[in-house]
MARKOL-895224 format. One record per residue (C-alpha): residue number from 0; x, y, z. Coordinates in Angstrom, 3 decimals. Layout:
# residues N
[NUM [X Y Z]];
...
# end
This chain:
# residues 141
[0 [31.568 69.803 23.063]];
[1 [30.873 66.581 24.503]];
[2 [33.606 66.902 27.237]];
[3 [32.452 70.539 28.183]];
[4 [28.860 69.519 29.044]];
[5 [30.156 66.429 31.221]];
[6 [32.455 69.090 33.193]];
[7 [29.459 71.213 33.509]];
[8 [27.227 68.259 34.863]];
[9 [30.395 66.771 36.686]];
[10 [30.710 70.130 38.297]];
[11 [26.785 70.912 39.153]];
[12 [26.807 67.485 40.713]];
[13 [29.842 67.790 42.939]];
[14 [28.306 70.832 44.491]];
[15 [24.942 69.166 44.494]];
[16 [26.343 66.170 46.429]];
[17 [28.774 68.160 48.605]];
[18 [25.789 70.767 49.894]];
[19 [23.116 67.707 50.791]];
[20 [25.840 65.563 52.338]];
[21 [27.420 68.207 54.466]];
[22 [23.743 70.054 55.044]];
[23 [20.901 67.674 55.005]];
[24 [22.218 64.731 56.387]];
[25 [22.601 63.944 60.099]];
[26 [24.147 60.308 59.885]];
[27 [26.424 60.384 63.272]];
[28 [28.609 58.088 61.268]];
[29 [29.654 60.458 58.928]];
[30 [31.826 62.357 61.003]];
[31 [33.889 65.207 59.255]];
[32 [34.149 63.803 55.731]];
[33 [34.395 65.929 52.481]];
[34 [32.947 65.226 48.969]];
[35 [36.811 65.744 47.252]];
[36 [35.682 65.136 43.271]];
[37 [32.795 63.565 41.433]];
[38 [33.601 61.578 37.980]];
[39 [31.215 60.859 34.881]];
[40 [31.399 57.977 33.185]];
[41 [31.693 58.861 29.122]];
[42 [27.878 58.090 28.868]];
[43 [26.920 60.448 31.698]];
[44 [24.867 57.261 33.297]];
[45 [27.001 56.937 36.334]];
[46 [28.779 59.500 38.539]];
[47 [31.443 58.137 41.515]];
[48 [31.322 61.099 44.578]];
[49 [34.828 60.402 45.993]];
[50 [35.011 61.051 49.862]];
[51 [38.186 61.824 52.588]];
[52 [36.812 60.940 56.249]];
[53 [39.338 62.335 59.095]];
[54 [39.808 59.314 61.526]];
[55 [40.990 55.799 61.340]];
[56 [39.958 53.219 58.754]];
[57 [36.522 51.681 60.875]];
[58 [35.891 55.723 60.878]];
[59 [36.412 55.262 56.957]];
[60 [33.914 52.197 56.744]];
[61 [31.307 53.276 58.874]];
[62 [31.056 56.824 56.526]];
[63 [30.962 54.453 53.275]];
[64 [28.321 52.690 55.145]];
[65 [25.868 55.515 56.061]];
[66 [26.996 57.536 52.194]];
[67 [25.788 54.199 50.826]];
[68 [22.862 54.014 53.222]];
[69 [21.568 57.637 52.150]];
[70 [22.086 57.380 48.757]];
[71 [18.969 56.999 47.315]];
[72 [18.145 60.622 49.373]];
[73 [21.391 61.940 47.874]];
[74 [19.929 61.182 44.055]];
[75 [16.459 62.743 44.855]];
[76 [18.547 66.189 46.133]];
[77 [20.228 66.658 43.175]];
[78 [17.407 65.086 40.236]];
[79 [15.947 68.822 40.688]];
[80 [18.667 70.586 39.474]];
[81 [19.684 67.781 36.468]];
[82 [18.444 67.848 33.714]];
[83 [19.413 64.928 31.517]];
[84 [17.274 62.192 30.202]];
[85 [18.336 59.474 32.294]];
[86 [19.573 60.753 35.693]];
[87 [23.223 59.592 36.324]];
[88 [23.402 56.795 38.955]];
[89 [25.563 57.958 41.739]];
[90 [28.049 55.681 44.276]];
[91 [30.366 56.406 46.704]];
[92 [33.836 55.751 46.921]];
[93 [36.815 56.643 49.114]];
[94 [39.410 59.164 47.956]];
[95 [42.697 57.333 49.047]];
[96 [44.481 59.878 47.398]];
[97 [45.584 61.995 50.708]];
[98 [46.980 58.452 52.321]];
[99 [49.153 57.895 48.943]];
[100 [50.327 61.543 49.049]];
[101 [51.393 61.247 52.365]];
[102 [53.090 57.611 52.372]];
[103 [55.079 59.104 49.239]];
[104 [56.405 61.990 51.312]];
[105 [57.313 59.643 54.135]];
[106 [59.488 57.264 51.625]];
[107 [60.446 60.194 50.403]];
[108 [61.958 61.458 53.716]];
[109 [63.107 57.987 54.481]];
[110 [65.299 58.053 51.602]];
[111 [66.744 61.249 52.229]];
[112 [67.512 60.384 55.659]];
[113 [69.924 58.068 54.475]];
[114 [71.847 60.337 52.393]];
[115 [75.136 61.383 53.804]];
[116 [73.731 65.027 54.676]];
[117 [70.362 63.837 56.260]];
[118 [68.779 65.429 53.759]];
[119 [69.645 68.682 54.748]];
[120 [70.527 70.473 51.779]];
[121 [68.383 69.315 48.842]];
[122 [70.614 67.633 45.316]];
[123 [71.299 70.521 42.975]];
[124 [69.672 70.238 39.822]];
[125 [72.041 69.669 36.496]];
[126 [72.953 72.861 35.121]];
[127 [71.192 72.756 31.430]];
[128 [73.855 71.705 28.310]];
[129 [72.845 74.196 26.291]];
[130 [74.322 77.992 25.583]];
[131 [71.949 80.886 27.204]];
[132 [71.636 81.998 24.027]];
[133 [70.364 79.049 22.537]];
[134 [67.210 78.946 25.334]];
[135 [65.805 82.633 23.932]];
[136 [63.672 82.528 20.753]];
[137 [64.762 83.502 16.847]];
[138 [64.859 86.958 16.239]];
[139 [62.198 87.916 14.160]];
[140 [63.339 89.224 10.397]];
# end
């Protein structure tokens, strides 16, 4: 029960969050950034807003910057709409999730660059030991 009522209040916040920083603030440092999650801590006491800015990495610190700047404004939008005894503290950190993704799929097309085909035709996956019959269920008796 615990776990569904931090989804709820992870979920009310990220919308929260996502509507006053793409609505109601005007920072020119922001650029085009997107709130991608929001996580609780256990306790509900502290929420981390994770952010993806399009542009280079002084494009990325100058976002953190003004999100860290206006977040005291940030709590105040969504204290309204909580309603929990202590209102969760909020920060602001980058989502380097995309940049992983993407320097994965570039080893990954390094390495199959090297293979004797280029990668052209992708490794056929190992045909299963097992009879076909063996995969279906029991009959029922």
């Amino acid at each position: 029960m615990a776990d569904n009522r931090k989804a709820k209040l992870e979920s009310l916040l990220l919308r929260e969050v996502a509507v006053c920083v793409q609505q109601q603030l005007s920072d020119p440092r922001l650029g085009f950034i997107t709130i991608t999650r929001l996580v609780m801590t256990d306790d509900l006491h502290e929420a981390k807003a994770y952010f993806t800015v399009l542009g280079d990495p002084q494009a990325r610190n100058l976002a953190s910057q003004a999100l860290n700047a206006a977040r005291p404004f940030v709590q105040r939008a969504y204290a309204k709409v909580v309603h929990t005894r202590l209102l969760p503290q909020l920060s602001f950190v980058y989502d380097d999730v995309e940049y992983k993704r993407t320097t994965m799929d570039d080893l990954i097309a390094k390495a199959r660059a090297t293979d004797s085909d280029h990668g052209a035709t992708p490794e056929p996956s190992a045909p299963d030991p097992r009879p076909a019959d063996s995969l279906l269920p029991p009959p029922r008796r």
